[in-house]
Each structure stands twice: as structure tokens, then as C-alpha cells.
N, CA and C atoms as an extended XYZ file, in Angstrom:
291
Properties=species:S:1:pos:R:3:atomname:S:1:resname:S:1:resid:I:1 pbc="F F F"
N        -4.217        5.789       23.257 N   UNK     1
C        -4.586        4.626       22.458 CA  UNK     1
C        -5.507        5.092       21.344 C   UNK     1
N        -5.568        4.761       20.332 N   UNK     2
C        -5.877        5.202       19.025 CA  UNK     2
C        -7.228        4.168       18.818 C   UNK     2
N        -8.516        4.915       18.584 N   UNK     3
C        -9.942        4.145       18.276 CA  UNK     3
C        -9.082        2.683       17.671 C   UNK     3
N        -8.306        2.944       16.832 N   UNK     4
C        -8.617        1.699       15.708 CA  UNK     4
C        -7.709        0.739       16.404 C   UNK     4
N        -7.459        0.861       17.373 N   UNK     5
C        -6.512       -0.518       18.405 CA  UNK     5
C        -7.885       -0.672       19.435 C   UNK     5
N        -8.236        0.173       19.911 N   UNK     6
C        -9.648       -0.261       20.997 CA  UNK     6
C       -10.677       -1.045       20.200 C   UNK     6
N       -10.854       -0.568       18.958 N   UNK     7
C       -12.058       -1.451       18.655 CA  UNK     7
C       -11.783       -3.077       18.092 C   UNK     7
N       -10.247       -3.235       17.372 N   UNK     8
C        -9.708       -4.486       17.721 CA  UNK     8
C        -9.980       -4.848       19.073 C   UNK     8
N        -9.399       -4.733       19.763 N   UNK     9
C        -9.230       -4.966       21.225 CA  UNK     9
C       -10.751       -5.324       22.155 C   UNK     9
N       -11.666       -4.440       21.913 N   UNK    10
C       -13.012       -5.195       22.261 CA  UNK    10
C       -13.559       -5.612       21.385 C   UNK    10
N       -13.310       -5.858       20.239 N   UNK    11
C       -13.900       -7.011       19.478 CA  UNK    11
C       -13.466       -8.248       20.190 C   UNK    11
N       -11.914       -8.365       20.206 N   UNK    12
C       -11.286       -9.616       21.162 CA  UNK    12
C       -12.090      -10.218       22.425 C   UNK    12
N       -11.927       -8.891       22.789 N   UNK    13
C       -12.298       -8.995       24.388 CA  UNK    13
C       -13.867       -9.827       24.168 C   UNK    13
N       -14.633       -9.399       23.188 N   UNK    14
C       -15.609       -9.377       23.719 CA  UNK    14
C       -16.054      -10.716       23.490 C   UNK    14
N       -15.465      -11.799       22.053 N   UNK    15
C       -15.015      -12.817       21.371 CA  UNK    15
C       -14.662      -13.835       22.191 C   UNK    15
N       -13.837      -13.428       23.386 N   UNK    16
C       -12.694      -14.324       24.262 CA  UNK    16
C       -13.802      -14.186       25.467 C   UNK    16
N       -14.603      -13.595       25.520 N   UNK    17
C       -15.800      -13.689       27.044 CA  UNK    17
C       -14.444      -13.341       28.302 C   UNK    17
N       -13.501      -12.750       28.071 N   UNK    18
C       -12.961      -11.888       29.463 CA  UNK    18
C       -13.671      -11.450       30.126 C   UNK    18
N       -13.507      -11.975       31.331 N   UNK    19
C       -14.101      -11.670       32.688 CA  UNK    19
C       -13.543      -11.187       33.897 C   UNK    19
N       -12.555      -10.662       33.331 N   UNK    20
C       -11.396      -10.963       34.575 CA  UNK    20
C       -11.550       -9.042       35.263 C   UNK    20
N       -10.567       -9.321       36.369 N   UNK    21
C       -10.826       -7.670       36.538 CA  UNK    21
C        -9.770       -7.143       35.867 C   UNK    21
N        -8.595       -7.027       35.413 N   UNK    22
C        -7.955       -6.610       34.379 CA  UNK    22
C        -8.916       -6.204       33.163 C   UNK    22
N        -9.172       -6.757       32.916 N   UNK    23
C        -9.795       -6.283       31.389 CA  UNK    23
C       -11.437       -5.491       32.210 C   UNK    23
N       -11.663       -5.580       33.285 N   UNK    24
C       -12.934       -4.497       33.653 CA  UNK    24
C       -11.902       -3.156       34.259 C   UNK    24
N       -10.868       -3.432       34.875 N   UNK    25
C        -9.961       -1.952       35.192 CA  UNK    25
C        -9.503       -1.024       34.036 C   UNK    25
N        -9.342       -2.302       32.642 N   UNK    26
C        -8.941       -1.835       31.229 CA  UNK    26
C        -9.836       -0.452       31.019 C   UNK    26
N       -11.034       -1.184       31.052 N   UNK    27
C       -12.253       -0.396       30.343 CA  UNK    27
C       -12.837        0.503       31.037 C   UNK    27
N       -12.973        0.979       32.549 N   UNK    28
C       -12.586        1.218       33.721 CA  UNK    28
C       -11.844        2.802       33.462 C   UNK    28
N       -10.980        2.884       33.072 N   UNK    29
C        -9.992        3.880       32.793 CA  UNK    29
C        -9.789        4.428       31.473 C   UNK    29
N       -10.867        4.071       30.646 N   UNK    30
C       -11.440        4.909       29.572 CA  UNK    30
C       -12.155        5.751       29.501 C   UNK    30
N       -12.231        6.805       28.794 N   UNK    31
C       -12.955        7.417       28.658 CA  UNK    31
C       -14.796        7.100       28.185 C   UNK    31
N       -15.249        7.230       28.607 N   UNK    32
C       -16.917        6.353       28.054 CA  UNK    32
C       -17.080        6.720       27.162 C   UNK    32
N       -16.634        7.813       26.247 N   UNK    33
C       -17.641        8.196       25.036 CA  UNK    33
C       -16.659        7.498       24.099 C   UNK    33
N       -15.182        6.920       24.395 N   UNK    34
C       -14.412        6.172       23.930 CA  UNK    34
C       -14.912        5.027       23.117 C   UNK    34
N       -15.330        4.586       24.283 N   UNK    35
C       -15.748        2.935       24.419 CA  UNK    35
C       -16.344        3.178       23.245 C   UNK    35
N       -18.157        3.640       23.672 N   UNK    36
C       -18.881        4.025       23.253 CA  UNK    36
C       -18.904        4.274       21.910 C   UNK    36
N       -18.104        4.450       21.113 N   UNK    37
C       -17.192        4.748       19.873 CA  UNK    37
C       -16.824        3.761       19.309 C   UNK    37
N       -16.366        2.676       19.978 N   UNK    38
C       -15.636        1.592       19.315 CA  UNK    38
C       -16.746        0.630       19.415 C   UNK    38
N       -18.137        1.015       20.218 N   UNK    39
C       -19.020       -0.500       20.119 CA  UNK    39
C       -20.098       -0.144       19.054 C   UNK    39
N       -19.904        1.380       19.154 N   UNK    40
C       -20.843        1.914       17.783 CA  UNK    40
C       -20.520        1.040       16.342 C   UNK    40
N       -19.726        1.447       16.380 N   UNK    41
C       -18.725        1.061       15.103 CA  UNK    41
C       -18.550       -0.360       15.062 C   UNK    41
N       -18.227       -1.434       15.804 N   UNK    42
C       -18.406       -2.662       15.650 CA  UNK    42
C       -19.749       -3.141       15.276 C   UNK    42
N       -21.242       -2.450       16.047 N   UNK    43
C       -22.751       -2.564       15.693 CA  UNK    43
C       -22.694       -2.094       14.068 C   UNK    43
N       -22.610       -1.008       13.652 N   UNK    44
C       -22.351       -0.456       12.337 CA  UNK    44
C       -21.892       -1.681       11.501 C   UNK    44
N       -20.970       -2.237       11.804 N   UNK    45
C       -19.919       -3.446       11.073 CA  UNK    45
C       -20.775       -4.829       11.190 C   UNK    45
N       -21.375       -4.492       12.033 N   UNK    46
C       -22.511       -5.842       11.934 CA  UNK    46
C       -21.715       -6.948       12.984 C   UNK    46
N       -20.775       -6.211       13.782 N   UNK    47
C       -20.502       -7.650       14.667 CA  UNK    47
C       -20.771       -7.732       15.708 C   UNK    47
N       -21.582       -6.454       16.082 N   UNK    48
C       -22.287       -6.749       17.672 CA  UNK    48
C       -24.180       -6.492       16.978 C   UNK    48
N       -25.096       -7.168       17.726 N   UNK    49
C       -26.175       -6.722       17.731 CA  UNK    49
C       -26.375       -5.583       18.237 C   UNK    49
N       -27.765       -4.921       18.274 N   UNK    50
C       -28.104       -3.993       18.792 CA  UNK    50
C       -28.337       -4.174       20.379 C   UNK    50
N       -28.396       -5.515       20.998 N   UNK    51
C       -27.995       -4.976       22.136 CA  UNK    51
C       -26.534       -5.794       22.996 C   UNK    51
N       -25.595       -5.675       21.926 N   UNK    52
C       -24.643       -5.652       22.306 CA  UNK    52
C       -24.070       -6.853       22.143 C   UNK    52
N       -24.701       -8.108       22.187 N   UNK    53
C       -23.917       -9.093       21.576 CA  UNK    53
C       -23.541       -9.626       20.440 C   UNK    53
N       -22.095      -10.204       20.754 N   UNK    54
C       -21.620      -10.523       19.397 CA  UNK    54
C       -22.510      -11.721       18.607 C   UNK    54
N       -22.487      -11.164       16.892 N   UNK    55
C       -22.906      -11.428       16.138 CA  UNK    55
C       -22.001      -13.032       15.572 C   UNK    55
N       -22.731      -13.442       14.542 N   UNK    56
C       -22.193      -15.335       13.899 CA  UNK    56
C       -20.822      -14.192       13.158 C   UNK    56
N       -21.205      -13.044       12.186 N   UNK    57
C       -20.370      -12.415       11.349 CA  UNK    57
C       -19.177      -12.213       12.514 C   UNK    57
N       -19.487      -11.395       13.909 N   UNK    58
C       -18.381      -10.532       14.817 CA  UNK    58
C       -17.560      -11.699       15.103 C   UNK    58
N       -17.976      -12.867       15.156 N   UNK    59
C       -17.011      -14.171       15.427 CA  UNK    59
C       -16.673      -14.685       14.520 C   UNK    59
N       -16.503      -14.398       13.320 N   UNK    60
C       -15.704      -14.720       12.235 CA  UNK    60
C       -14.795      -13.708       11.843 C   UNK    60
N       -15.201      -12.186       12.290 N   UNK    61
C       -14.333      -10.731       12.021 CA  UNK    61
C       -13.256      -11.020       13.181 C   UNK    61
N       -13.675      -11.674       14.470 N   UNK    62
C       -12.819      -11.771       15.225 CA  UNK    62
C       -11.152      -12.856       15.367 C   UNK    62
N       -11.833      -13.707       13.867 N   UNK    63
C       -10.867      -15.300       13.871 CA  UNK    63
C        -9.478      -14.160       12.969 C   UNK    63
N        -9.983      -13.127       12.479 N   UNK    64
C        -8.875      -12.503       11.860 CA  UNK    64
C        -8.088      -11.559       12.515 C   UNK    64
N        -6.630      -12.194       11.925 N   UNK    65
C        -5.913      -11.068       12.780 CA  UNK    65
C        -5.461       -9.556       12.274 C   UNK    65
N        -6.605       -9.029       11.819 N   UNK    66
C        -7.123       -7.705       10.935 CA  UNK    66
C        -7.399       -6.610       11.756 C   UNK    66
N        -7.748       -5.741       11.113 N   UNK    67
C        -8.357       -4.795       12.058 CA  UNK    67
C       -10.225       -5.000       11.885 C   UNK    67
N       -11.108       -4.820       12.609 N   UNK    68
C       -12.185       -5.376       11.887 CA  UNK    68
C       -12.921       -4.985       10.639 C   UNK    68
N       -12.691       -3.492       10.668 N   UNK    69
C       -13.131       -2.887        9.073 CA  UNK    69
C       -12.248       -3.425        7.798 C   UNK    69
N       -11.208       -4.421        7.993 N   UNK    70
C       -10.435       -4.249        6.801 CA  UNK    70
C       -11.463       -6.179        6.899 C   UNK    70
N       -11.571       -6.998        8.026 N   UNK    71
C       -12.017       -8.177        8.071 CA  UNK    71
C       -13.215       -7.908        7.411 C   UNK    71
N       -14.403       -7.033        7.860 N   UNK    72
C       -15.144       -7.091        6.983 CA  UNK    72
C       -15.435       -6.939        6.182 C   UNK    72
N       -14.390       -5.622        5.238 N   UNK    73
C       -14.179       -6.013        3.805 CA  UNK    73
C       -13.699       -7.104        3.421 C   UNK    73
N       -12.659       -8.126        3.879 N   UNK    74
C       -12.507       -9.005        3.627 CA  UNK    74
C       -13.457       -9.980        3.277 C   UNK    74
N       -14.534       -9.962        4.209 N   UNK    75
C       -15.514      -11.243        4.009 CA  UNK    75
C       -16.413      -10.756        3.130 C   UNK    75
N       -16.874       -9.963        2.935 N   UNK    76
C       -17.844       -9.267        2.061 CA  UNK    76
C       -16.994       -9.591        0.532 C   UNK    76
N       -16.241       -9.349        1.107 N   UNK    77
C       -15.627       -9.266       -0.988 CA  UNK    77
C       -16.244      -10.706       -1.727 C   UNK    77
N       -16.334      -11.496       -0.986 N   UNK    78
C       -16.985      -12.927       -1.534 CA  UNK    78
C       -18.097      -12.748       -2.082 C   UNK    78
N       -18.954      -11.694       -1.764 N   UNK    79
C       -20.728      -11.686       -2.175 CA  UNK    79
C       -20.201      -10.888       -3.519 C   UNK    79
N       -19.154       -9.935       -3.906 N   UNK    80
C       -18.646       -9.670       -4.709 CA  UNK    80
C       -17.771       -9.868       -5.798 C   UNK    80
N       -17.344      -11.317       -5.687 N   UNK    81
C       -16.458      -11.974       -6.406 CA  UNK    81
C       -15.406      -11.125       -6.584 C   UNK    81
N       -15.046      -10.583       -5.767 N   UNK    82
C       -13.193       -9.591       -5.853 CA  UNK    82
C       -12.491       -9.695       -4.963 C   UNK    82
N       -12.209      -11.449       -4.028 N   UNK    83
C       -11.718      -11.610       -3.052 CA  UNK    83
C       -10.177      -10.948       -3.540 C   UNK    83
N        -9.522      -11.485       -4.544 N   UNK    84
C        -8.434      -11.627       -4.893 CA  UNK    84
C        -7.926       -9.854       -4.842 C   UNK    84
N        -8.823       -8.913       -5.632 N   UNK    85
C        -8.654       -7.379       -5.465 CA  UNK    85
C        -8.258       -6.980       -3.859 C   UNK    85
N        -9.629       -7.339       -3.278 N   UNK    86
C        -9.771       -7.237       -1.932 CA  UNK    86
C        -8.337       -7.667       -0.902 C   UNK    86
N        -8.377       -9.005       -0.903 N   UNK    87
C        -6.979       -8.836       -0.597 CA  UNK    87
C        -5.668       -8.284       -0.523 C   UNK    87
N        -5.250       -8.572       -2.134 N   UNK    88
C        -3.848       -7.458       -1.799 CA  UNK    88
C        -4.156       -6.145       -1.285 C   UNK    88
N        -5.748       -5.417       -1.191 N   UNK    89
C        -6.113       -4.448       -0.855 CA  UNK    89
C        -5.329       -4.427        0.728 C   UNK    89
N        -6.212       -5.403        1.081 N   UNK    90
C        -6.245       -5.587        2.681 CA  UNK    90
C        -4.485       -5.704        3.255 C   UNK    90
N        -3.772       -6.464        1.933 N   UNK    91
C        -2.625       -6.674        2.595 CA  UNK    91
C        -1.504       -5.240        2.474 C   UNK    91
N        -1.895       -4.642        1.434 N   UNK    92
C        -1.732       -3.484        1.663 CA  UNK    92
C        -1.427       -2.525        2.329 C   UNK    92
N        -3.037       -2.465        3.057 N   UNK    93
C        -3.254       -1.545        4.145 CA  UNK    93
C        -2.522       -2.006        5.716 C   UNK    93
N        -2.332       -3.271        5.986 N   UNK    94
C        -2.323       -3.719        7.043 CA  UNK    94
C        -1.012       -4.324        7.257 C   UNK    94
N        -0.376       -4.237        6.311 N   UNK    95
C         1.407       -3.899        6.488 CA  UNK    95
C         2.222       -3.104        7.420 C   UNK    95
N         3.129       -3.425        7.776 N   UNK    96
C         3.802       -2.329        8.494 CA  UNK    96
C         4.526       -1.540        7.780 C   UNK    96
N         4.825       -0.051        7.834 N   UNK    97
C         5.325        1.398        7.104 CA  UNK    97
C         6.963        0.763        6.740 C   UNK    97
């Protein structure tokens, strides 16, 4: 599994309050420095706090069905007035080959 599907994926997870043991066997059978990787990087992105819960921003990165670095360029482009750039940017990238 490739970082940039895990850190979608617990952004979700973490968004949707899964509790279940499926999604603890998920995480369970990762590697930790994995994880660890993908919650860095969501904190970095501003959608988890520093101690770990999701942020007002991580629940708005999460309403998209993006990857979250391309969501938070997305939302940011507004403080920049280049939604419209930003976009086809985003749609761009997040196309299938």
C-alpha cells in the first residue's frame, strides 16, 4: 500500500470515528513507522493537532474526495485568489492515467 492511499485512508478513518476491530486489525498489520508517516504528514497539513486530533480544517480536507495534500491546496487557494488555477491544477493531478 502506497503512503499516499494510507494517509487518505486515516484521514477517513479518523473523520468517520471507526471503532470497529477491522479498522484496529487494519492498523494492527502495519508497519508503525508507516502509520507514523501518514499522521506526521496529516499534523504537517494542519488536519490533525499535535496531539492527534482532528482539526475544523482535517474535517473539511476530509469532505473531499481528494487526496489530502491536493484538498489542502485546494482550500488554501482561496486566501490566494487562484481557486480557478488551483483547480484544473488539482483536476489534473487527480485524474486517472
Amino acid at each position: 500500500m502506497t503512503l499516499f492511499i494510507l494517509i487518505s485512508w486515516t484521514l477517513q478513518v479518523l473523520f468517520k470515528n471507526f471503532n470497529s476491530k477491522t479498522t484496529f486489525l487494519f492498523f494492527q498489520f502495519l508497519a508503525p513507522e508507516t502509520l507514523m508517516r501518514a499522521l506526521e504528514l496529516l499534523n504537517y497539513l494542519g488536519a490533525l493537532d499535535d496531539d492527534g486530533n482532528m482539526t475544523e480544517l482535517g474535517a473539511i480536507m476530509a469532505e473531499f474526495p481528494l487526496d489530502p495534500q491536493l484538498a489542502k491546496m485546494l482550500i488554501a487557494s482561496t486566501e490566494f485568489n487562484c481557486s480557478n488555477e488551483i483547480l484544473s491544477i488539482t483536476a489534473m493531478l487527480s485524474g486517472k492515467p
